[in-house]
C-alpha positions in Angstrom: 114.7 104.1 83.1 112.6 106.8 81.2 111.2 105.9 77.7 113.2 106.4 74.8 110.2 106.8 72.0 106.7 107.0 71.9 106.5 103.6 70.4 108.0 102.4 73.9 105.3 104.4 75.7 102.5 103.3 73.8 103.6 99.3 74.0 104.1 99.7 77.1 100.5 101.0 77.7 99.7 98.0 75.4 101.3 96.0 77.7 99.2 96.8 80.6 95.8 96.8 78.3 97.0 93.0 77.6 97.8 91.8 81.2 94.4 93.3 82.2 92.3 91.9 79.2 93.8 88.4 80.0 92.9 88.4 83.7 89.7 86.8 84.1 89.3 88.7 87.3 89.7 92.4 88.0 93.4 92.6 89.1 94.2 95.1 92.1 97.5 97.6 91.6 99.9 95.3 93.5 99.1 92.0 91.1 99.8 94.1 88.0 102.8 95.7 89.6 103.7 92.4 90.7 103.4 90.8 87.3 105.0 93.2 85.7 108.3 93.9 88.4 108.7 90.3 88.3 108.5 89.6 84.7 111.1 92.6 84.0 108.2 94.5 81.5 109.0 97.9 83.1 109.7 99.3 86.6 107.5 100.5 89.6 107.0 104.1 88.8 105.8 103.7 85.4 103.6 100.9 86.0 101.6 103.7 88.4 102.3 106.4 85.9 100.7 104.2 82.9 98.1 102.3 85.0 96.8 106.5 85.7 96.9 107.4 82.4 94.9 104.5 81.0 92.5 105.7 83.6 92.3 109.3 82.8 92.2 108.2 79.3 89.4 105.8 79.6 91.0 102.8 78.8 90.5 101.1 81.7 88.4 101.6 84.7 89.2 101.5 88.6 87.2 100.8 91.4 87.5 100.1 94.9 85.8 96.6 96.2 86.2 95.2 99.7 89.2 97.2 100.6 90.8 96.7 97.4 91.4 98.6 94.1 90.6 96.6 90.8 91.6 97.8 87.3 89.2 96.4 84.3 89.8 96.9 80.6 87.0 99.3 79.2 85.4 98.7 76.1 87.4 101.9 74.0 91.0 99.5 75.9 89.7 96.4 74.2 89.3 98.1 70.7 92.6 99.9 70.7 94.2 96.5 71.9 92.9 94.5 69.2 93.7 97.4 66.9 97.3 97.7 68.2 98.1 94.4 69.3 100.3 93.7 66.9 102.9 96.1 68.6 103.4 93.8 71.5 105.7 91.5 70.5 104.7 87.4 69.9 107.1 85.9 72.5 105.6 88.7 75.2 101.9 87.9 74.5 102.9 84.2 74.5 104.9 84.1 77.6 101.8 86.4 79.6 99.0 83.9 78.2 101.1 80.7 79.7 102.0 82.7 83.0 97.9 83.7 83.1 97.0 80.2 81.9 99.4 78.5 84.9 97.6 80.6 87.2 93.8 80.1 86.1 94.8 76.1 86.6 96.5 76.7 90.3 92.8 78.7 90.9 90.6 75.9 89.8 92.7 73.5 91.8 91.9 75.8 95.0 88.3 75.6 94.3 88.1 72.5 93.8 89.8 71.8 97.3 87.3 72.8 100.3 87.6 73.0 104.0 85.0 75.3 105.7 84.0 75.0 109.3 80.8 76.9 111.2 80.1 76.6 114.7 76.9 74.0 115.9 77.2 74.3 119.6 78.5 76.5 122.5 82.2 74.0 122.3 81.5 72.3 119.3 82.2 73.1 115.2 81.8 71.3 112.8 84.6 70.9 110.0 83.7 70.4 106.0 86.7 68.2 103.7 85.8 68.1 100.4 87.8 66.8 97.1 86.0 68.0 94.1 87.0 66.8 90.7 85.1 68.1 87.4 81.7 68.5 89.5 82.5 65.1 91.2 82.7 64.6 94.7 85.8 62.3 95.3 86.1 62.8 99.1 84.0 64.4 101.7 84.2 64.8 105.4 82.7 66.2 108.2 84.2 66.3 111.8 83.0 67.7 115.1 86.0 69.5 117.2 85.7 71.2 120.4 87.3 74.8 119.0 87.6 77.0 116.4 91.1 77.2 116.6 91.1 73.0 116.2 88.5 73.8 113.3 90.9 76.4 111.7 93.7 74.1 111.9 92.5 71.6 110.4 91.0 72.9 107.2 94.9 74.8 107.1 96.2 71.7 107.0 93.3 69.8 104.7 94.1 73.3 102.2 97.6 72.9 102.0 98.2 69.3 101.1 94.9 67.4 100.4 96.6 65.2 98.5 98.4 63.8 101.5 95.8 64.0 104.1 94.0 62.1 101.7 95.9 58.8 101.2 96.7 58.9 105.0 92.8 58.9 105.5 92.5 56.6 102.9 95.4 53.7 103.7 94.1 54.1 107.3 90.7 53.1 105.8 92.4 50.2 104.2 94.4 48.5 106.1 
């Protein structure tokens, strides 16, 4: 539980400098913790103890946005990374670029998968579908319910499997 060597402490502080610089996002304290609890790196307490100390150090930087903390690497945490990144072993950067890379490709397929509603008259809304593909419009939608809770259901619904809304729409269209 504590840390046998400096070496430990300092790849460990590595460790966190990496998982930041990777992010293309600012990450808040409880998807690093996250990350790192669930990934076995190191446990709870010294994830807050090192995340600190990086700050206090000026490694990395934290600031509150909309309710939420977000850690981002400073420029003197990118120089001692790419100075010491050796230290972090090859199958640990490897694994953390895949896990990062999965999770960059499940964001882009949420962008890329819209349903919005806005309200047009005192019972009506209007719901937005879209299927977006590469900057391509594949499919696009737009329905008039009677409430928001209607509106709000259906873009749920549209958000959580598009692909099969889709064909339904689509082999309804067909036949």
């Amino acid at each position: 539980m504590f840390i046998d060597s400096t070496e430990e402490l300092a790849q460990n502080k590595l460790l966190l400098l990496y998982i930041i610089d990777k992010s293309d996002a600012p990450l808040t304290n409880g998807e690093i913790t996250e990350f790192v609890l669930e990934n076995n790196y190191m446990n709870y307490f010294l994830v807050q103890q090192f995340l600190s100390e990086l700050i206090k150090s000026k490694f990395i930087e934290y600031t509150k946005k909309e309710g939420k903390e977000r850690y981002t690497i400073l420029k003197k945490g990118k120089l001692t990374l790419n100075y010491f990144i050796n230290k972090i072993p090859n199958e640990v950067k490897k694994d953390i670029d895949i896990k990062f890379q999965v999770k960059k490709e499940e964001i882009e397929r949420e962008t890329q998968i819209i349903g919005d509603y806005y309200k047009k008259g005192k019972n009506e809304y209007v719901v937005n579908l879209k299927l977006v593909e590469k900057d391509s419009t594949l499919f696009s939608l737009y329905l008039n319910v009677v409430s928001s809770q209607q509106a709000k259901m259906i873009c749920d619904n549209w958000k959580s499997s598009p692909d099969k809304v889709y064909q339904e729409i689509l082999n309804t269209l067909i036949k």
